[in-house]
C-alpha positions as CSV (number, residue, x, y, z in Angstrom):
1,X,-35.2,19.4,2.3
2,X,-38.2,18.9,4.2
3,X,-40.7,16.1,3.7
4,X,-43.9,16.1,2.9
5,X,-46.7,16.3,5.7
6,X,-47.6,12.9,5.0
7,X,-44.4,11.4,4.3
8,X,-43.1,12.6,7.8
9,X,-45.9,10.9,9.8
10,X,-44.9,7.6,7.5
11,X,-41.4,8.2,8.0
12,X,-42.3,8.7,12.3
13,X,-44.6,5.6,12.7
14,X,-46.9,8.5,14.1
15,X,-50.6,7.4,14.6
16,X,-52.9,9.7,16.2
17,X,-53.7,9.3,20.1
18,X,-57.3,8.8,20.8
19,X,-56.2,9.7,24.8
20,X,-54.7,12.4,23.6
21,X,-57.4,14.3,21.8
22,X,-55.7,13.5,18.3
23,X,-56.8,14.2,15.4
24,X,-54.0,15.2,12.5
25,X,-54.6,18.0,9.5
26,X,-52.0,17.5,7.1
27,X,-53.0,19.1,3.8
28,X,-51.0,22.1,3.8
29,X,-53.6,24.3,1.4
30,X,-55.4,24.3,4.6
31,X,-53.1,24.9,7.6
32,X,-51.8,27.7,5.3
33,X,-55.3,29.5,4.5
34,X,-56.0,29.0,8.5
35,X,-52.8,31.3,9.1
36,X,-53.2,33.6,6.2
37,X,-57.2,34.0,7.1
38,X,-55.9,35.0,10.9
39,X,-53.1,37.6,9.1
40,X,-55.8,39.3,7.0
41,X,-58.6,39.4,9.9
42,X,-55.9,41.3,12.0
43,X,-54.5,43.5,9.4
44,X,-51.1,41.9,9.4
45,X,-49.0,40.5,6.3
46,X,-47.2,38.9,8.7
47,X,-46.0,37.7,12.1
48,X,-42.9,39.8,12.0
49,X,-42.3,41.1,15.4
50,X,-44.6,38.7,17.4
51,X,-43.6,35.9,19.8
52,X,-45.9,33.0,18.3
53,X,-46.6,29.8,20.9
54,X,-48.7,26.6,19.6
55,X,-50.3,24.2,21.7
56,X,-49.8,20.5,20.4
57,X,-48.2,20.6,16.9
58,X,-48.2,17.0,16.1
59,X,-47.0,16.8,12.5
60,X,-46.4,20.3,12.1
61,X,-48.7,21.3,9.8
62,X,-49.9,24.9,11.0
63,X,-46.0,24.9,12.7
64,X,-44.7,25.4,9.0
65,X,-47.8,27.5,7.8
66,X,-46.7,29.7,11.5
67,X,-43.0,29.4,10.9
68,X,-43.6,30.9,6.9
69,X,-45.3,33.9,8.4
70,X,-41.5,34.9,10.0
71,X,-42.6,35.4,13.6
72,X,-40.1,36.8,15.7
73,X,-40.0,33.9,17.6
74,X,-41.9,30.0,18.1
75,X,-42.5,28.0,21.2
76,X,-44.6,24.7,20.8
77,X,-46.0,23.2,23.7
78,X,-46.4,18.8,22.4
79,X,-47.1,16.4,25.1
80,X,-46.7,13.2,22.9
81,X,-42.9,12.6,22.6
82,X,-43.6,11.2,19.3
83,X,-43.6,14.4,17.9
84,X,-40.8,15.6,19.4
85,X,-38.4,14.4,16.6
86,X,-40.5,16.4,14.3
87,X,-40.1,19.7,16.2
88,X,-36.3,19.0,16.2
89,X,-36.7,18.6,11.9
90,X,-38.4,21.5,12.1
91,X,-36.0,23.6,14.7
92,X,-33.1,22.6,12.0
93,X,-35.1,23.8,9.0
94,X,-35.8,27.1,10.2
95,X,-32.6,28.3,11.6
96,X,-33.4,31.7,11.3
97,X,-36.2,32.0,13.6
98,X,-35.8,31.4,17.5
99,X,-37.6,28.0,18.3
100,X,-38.1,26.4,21.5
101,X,-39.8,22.8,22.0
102,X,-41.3,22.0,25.2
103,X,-42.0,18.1,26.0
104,X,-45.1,19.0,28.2
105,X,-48.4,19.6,29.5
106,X,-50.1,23.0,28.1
107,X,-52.5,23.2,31.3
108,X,-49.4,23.8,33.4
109,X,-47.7,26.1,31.0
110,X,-47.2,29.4,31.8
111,X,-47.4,31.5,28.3
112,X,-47.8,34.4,29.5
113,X,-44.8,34.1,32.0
114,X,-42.0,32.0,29.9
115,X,-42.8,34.0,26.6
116,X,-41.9,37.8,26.0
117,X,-44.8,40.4,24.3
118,X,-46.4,40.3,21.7
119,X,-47.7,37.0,21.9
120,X,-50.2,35.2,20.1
121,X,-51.0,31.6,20.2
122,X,-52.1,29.2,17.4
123,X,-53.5,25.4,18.2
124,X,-55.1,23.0,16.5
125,X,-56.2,22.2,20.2
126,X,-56.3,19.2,21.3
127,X,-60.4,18.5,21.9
128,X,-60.3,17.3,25.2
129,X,-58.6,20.2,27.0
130,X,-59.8,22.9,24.9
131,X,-62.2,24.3,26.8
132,X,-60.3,23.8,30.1
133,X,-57.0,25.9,27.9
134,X,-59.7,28.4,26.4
135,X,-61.4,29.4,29.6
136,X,-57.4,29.7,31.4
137,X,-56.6,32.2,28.4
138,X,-59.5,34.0,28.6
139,X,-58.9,35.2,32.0
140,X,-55.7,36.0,30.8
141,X,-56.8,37.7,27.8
142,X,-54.7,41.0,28.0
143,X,-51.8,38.8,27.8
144,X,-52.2,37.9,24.1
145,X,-52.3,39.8,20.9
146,X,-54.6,36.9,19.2
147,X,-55.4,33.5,19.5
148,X,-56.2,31.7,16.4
149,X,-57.9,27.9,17.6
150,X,-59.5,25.1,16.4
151,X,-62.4,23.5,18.0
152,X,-64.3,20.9,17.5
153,X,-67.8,22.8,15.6
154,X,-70.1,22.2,18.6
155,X,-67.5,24.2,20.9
156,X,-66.9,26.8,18.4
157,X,-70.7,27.3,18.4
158,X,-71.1,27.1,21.9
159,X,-68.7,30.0,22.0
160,X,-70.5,32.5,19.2
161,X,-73.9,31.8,20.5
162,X,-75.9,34.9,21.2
163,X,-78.9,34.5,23.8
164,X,-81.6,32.7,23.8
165,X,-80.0,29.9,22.6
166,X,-79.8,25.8,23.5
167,X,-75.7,26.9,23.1
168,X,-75.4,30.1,24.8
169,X,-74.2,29.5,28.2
170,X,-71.3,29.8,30.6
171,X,-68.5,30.4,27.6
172,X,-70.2,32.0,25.5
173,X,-70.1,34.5,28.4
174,X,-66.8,34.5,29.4
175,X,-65.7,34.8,25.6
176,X,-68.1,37.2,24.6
177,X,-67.1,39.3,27.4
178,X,-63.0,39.3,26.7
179,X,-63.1,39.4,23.1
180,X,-63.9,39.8,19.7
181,X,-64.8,36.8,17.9
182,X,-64.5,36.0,14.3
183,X,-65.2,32.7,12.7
184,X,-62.0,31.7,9.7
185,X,-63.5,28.8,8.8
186,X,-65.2,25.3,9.1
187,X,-63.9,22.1,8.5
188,X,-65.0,18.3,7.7
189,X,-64.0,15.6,8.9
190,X,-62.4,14.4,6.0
191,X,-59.9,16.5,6.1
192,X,-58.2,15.2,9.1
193,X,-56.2,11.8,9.8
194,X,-58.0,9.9,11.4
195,X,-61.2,11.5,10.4
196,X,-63.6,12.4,13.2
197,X,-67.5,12.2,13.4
198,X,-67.7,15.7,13.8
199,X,-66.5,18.8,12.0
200,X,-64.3,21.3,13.6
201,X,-64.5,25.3,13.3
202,X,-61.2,28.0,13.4
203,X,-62.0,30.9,15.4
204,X,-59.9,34.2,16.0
205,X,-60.0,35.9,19.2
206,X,-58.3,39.3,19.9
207,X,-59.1,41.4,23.3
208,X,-61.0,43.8,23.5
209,X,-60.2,47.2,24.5
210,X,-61.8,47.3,27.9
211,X,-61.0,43.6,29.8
212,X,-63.4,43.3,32.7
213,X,-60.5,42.7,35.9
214,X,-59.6,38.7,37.3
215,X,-61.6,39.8,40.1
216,X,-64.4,40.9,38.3
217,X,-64.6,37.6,35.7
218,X,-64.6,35.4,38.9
219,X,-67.4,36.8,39.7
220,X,-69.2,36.3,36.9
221,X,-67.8,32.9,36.7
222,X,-69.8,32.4,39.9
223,X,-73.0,33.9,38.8
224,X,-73.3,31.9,35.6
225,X,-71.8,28.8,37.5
226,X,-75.4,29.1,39.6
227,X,-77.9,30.3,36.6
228,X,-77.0,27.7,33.8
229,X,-76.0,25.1,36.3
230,X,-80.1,25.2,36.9
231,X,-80.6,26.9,33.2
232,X,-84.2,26.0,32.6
233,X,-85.2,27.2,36.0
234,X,-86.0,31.2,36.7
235,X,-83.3,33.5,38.2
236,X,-85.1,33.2,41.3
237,X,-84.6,29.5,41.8
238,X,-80.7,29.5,40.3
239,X,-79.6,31.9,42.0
240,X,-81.5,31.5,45.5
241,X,-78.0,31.2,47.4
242,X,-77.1,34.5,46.6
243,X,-79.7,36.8,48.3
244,X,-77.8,39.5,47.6
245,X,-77.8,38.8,44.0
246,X,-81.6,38.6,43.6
247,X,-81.8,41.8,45.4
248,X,-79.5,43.3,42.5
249,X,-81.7,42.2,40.4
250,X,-84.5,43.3,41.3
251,X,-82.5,46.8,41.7
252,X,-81.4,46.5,38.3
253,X,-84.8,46.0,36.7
254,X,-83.7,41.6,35.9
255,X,-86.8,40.1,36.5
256,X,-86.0,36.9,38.5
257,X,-88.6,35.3,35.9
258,X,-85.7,34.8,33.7
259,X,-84.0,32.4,32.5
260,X,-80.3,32.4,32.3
261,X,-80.0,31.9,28.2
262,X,-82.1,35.3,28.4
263,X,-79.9,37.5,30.0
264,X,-76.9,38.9,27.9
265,X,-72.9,38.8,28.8
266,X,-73.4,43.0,29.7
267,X,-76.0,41.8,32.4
268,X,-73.9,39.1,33.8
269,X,-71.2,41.7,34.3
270,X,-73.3,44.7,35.3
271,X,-74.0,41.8,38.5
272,X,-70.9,40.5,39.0
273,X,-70.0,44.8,39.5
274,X,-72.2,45.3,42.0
275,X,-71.3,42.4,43.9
């Protein structure tokens, strides 16, 4: 019989690793209405069928809420050999369901490569790589079914912000243009061991239907590279080393008066198209 969330990080001497963006969420009321919030927003009762991959389990605490939901399969991605032990509890528990541990580095992982369709991932993510691991799978986005991830709340918002706002900006961009966003839920510090300063926000992502092409999202990755890396400046200041992209604006009707929160992710794509 398993243990108790708790009672397995006593039982593992298993602190949480400031280097390692640590922070552990071991009521299982929660990690369970994470998952069944995801299920609902996509329709499903289940992950029956779908190749599930998490992204530093730790304890396991959404590992069982995932590995509850009978995916067709589980591949966890954990850095800190600590928590390798647990997987292996885990792995033994579950018998039933496929489960493969990897001892390394999620930046260097290949998900979509090493695990078969449908896919989805599901991370408490680790704070600091997330953004680095977010903007990876979002040029990758076709590749997933859903992603259901954690951030810490000023992330999360950076993400959902519409224009002209202090947040919107570079990945607000790059997500709004990929996918469909929902917000599951935010969460206070308390509720994580060791408690943070900040609170943390669950988002769902799932592509959308029409995926602007790697070469395409480059581009824009350039273009919004140049206007929010000078945001409070005019178009025609940012984005002065592109000639040819102040001529498309001014083709396009963008007057180079504006400021990069003003344009939407549409307008940043429409440029990167005629590039």
């Amino acid at each position: 019989m398993l243990l108790s969330l708790r009672e397995t990080v006593q039982k593992h001497g298993l602190l949480a690793s400031k280097a390692l963006g640590q922070n552990f969420l071991l009521d299982r009321n929660i990690t369970d209405k994470i998952i069944r919030l995801s299920l609902s927003k996509q329709g499903l009762s289940s992950f029956s069928g779908i190749n599930l991959c998490e992204i530093g389990p730790g304890p396991g605490g959404l590992t069982r809420a995932a590995l509850e939901e009978n995916p067709k399969s589980l591949t966890v991605i954990e850095m800190d050999e600590r928590c390798i032990a647990i997987m292996e509890e885990l792995k033994n528990a579950y018998k039933e369901i496929p489960f493969t541990i990897i001892n390394g580095d999620a930046m260097t992982f290949d998900i979509g490569r090493e695990i078969n369709e449908p896919r989805q991932i599901v991370s408490n993510l680790p704070y600091n790589i997330s953004v680095p691991l977010l903007t990876g799978w979002l040029h990758q986005i076709k590749n997933y079914q859903a992603m259901t991830l954690m951030f810490q709340k000023e992330v999360a918002e950076r993400i959902c912000a519409p224009t002209r706002c202090k947040d919107y900006g570079r990945l607000s961009v790059l997500a709004q243009l990929t996918c469909h966003i929902c917000k599951l839920m935010d969460l206070p510090p308390e509720c994580f061991t060791p408690a943070p300063k900040i609170w943390s926000t669950v988002l769902l992502f799932t592509p959308k239907s029409e995926v602007p092409s790697a070469d395409i999202l480059n581009k824009v990755e350039k273009i919004t590279n140049l206007a929010f890396g000078q945001r409070r400046k005019m178009l025609r200041q940012s984005l002065k080393t592109m000639p040819k992209l102040l001529e498309i604006c001014q083709q396009e009707g963008i007057e180079l008066t504006a400021r990069a929160e003003e344009l939407e992710p549409q307008i940043y794509l429409r440029l990167a198209q005629f590039l």
